[in-house]
C-alpha positions in Angstrom: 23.4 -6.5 -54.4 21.8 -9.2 -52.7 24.7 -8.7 -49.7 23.8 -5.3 -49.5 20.3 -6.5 -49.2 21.4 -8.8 -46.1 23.6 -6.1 -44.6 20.8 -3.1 -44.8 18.0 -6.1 -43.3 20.5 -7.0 -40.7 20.8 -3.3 -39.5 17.1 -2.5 -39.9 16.6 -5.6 -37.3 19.3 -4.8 -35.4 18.1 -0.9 -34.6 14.4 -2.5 -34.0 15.7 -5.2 -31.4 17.5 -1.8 -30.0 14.7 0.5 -30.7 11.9 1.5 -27.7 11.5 3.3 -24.4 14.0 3.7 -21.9 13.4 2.2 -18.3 12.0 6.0 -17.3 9.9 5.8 -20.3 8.1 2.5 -19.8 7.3 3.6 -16.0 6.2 6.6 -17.5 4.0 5.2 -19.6 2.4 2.6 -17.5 1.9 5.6 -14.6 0.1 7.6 -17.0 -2.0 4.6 -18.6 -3.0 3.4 -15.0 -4.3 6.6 -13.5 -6.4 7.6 -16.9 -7.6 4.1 -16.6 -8.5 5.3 -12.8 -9.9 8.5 -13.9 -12.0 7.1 -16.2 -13.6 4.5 -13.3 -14.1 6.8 -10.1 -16.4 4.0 -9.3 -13.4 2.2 -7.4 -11.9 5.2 -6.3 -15.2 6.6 -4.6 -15.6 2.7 -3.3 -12.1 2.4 -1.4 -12.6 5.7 0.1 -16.3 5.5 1.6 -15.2 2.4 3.4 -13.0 3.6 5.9 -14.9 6.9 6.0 -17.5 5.0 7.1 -15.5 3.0 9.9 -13.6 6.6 11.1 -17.5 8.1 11.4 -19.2 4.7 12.9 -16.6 3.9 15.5 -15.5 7.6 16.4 -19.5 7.9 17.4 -20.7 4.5 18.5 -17.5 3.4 20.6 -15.6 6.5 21.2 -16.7 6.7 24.7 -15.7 3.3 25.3 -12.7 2.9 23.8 -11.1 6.6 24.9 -11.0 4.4 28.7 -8.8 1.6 27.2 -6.8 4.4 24.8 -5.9 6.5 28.0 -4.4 3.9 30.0 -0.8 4.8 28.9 0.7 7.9 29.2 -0.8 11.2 28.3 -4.6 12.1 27.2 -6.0 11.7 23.8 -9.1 11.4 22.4 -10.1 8.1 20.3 -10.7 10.6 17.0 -6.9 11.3 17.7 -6.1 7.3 17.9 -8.5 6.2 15.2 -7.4 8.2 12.1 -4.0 6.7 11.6 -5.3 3.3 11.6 -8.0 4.7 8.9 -5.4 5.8 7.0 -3.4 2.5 7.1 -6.9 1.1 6.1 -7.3 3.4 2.8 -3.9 2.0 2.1 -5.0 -1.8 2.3 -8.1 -0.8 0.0 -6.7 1.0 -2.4 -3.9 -1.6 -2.7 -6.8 -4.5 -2.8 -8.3 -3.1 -5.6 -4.8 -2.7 -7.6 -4.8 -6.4 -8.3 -8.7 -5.8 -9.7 -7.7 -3.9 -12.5 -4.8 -5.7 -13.6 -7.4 -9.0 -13.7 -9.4 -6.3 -15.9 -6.2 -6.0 -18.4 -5.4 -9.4 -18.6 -9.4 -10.2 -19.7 -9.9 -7.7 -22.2 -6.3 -8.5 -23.5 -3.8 -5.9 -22.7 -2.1 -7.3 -20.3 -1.0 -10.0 -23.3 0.1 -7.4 -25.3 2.2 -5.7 -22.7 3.9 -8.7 -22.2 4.7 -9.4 -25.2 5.8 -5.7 -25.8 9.6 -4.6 -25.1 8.8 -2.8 -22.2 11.0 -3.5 -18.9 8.8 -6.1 -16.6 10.1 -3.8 -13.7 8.8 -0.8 -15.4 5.5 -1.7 -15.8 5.4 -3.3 -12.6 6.5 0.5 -10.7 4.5 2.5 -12.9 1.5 1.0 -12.4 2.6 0.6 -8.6 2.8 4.7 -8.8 0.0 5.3 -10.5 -1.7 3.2 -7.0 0.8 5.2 -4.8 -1.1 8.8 -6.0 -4.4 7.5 -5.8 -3.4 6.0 -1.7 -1.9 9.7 -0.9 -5.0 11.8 -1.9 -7.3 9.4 0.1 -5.1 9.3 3.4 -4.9 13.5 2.6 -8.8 13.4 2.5 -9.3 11.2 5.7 -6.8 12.9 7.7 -8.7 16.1 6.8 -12.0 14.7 8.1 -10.1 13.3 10.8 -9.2 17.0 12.0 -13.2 18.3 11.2 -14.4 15.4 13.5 -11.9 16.8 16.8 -8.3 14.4 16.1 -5.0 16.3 16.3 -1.7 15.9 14.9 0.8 16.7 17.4 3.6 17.5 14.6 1.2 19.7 12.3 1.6 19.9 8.7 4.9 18.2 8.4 3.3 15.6 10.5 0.9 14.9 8.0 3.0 14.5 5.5 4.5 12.0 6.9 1.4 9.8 7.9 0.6 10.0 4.0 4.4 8.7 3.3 4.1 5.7 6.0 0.6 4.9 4.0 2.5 4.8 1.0 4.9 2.7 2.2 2.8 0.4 3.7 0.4 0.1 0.7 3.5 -1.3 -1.2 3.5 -4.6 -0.1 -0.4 -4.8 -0.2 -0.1 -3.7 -3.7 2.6 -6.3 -5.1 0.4 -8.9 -3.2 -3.2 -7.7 -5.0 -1.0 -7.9 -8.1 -0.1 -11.2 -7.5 -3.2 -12.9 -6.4 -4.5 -11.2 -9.9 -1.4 -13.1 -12.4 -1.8 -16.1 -10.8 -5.5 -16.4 -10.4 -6.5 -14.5 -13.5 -10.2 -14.2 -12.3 -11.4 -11.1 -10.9 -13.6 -12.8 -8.4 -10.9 -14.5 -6.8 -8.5 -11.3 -6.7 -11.7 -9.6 -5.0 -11.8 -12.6 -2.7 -8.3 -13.2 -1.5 -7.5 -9.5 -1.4 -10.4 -8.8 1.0 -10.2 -12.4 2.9 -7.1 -10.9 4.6 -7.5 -7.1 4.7 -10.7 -7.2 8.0 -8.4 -10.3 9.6 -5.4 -8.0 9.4 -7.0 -5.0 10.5 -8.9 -6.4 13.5 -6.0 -8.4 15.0 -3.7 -5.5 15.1 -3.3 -2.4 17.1 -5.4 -0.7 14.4 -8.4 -0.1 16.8 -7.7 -0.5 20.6 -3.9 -0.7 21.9 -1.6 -4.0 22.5 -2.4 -4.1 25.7 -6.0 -4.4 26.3 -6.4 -7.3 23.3 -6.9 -10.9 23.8 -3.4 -12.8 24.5 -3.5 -14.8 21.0 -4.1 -11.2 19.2 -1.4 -9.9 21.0 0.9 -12.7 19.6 -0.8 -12.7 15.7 -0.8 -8.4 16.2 3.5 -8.6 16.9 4.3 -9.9 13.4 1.3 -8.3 11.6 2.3 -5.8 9.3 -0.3 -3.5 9.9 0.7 -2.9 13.2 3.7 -1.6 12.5 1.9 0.5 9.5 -0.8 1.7 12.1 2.3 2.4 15.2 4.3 4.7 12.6 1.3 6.9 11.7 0.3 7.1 15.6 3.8 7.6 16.3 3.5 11.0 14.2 0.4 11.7 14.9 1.3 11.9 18.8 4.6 13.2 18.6 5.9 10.2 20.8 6.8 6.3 20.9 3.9 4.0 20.9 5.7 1.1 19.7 5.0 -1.7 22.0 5.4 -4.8 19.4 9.5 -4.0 19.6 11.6 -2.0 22.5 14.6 -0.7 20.7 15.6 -0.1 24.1 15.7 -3.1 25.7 18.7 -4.2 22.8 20.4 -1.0 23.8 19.2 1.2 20.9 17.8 4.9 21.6 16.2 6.9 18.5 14.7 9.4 20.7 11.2 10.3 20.7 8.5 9.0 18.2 11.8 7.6 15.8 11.7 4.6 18.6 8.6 3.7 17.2 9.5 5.0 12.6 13.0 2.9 12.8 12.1 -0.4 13.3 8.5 0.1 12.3 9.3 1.6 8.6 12.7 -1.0 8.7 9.9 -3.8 8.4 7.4 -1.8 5.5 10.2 -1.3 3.8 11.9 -5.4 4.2 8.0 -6.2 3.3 7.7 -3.9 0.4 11.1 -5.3 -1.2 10.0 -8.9 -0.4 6.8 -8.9 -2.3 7.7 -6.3 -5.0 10.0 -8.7 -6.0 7.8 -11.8 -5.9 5.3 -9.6 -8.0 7.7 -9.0 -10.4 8.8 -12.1 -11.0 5.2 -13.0 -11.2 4.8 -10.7 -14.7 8.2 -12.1 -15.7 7.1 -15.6 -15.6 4.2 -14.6 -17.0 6.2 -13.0 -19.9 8.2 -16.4 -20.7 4.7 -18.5 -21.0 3.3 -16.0 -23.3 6.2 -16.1 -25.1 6.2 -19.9 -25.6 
């Protein structure tokens, strides 16, 4: 009897140890979780998205005049609503993806986060469900700025399917952004601090990029900070679309004896470093929660 006993307690264990979600079930999960936690705070999504609205509006009006000179000086005509909005969109990405780290602080004070670390879900999952969850909440706001982009006189060059794509380079470039937020949040802990470091480097990163005027016309050292800034290549990919041309000017492809064509001069190596960023700092990220798993543990 009492081997039975063992034998029937061994299996129960053993299907519990088994038991639980799949990898597609804990990222479904945690992307459902995350954007009812979003829903029920628009605060931060209203927040993220008045922002930039109010740098397209404020800059289209008070320097457009100004800077349309400095836009024109390369080839073809274009107005500065036109040159603007892509680099708005790369800035919803960056604010959305700031405040990503905020409301993992807000899990980890009112105690979730301990008890999703603790739980069998896949560290991976819950680190891409939640990343999806951000990824949703980036594409509507690009969606809504491009569309007051267009109201205020910009064109996209490559129409609808054009701006579908800016939306997908946004995404893309919100990922490292995001993993980053995340980070700064598990290893400070402290909202204040996530707030702090996430927006300590979003304006520097903006400003000494091609996000508002082109390589050309900026200061020497920008020029030098702007060629390994990461939104440059963020902001060149969504121009790139939104022209219908090559704009790159941080990296010829040409001059090492490569030829895309077109605007893919500019979306090869442009997306080739998102996407080298995205896996760099996901990974970091991740291993982040999963350290942060083991000490829990212990």
């Amino acid at each position: 009897m009492s081997s039975e006993t063992e034998s029937e307690t061994g299996a129960t264990a053993t299907e519990v140890t088994h038991s639980g979600n799949s990898f597609l079930g804990d990222f479904w999960v945690n992307f459902v979780r995350w954007n009812i936690k979003a829903v029920r705070n628009p605060f931060v999504l209203v927040v993220s998205l008045v922002q930039p609205i109010i740098f397209l509006v404020l800059f289209t009006q008070v320097f457009g005049q100004v800077a349309t000179g400095a836009v024109n000086r390369g080839p073809g005509s274009i107005t500065y609503e036109t040159y603007l909005v892509p680099a708005i969109c790369m800035q919803v990405a960056l604010a959305a993806a700031a405040t990503s780290g905020v409301g993992l602080v807000n899990d980890i004070e009112n105690g979730m986060f301990e008890k999703v670390l603790v739980s069998p879900m896949n560290r991976t999952a819950v680190f891409l469900g939640k990343t999806a969850a951000e990824v949703l909440r980036i594409a509507a706001q690009i969606t809504i700025i491009i569309g007051l982009g267009v109201v205020l006189g910009a064109e996209v060059a490559t129409g609808v399917a054009g701006a579908l794509g800016i939306v997908a380079v946004g995404i893309l470039f919100s990922l490292w952004f995001t993993a980053l937020s995340n980070t700064i949040a598990v290893v400070t802990k402290d909202q204040e601090s996530t707030i702090i470091g996430a927006n300590l480097l979003q304006f520097p990163l903006l400003f000494v990029s091609t996000a508002f005027l082109p390589l050309s016309v900026l200061p020497s050292w920008i020029q030098v900070v702007a060629r390994f800034n990461p939104v440059t290549y963020g902001v060149d990919a969504a121009r790139a679309i939104m022209l219908g041309r090559d704009v790159m000017t941080v990296v010829e492809v040409t001059a090492y004896g490569f030829d895309f064509g077109g605007l893919y001069n500019t979306l090869v190596p442009a997306v080739a470093v998102l996407l080298a960023l995205g896996v760099l700092f996901g990974s970091v990220a991740v291993h982040m929660l999963q350290r942060a798993s083991s000490a829990n543990v212990q």
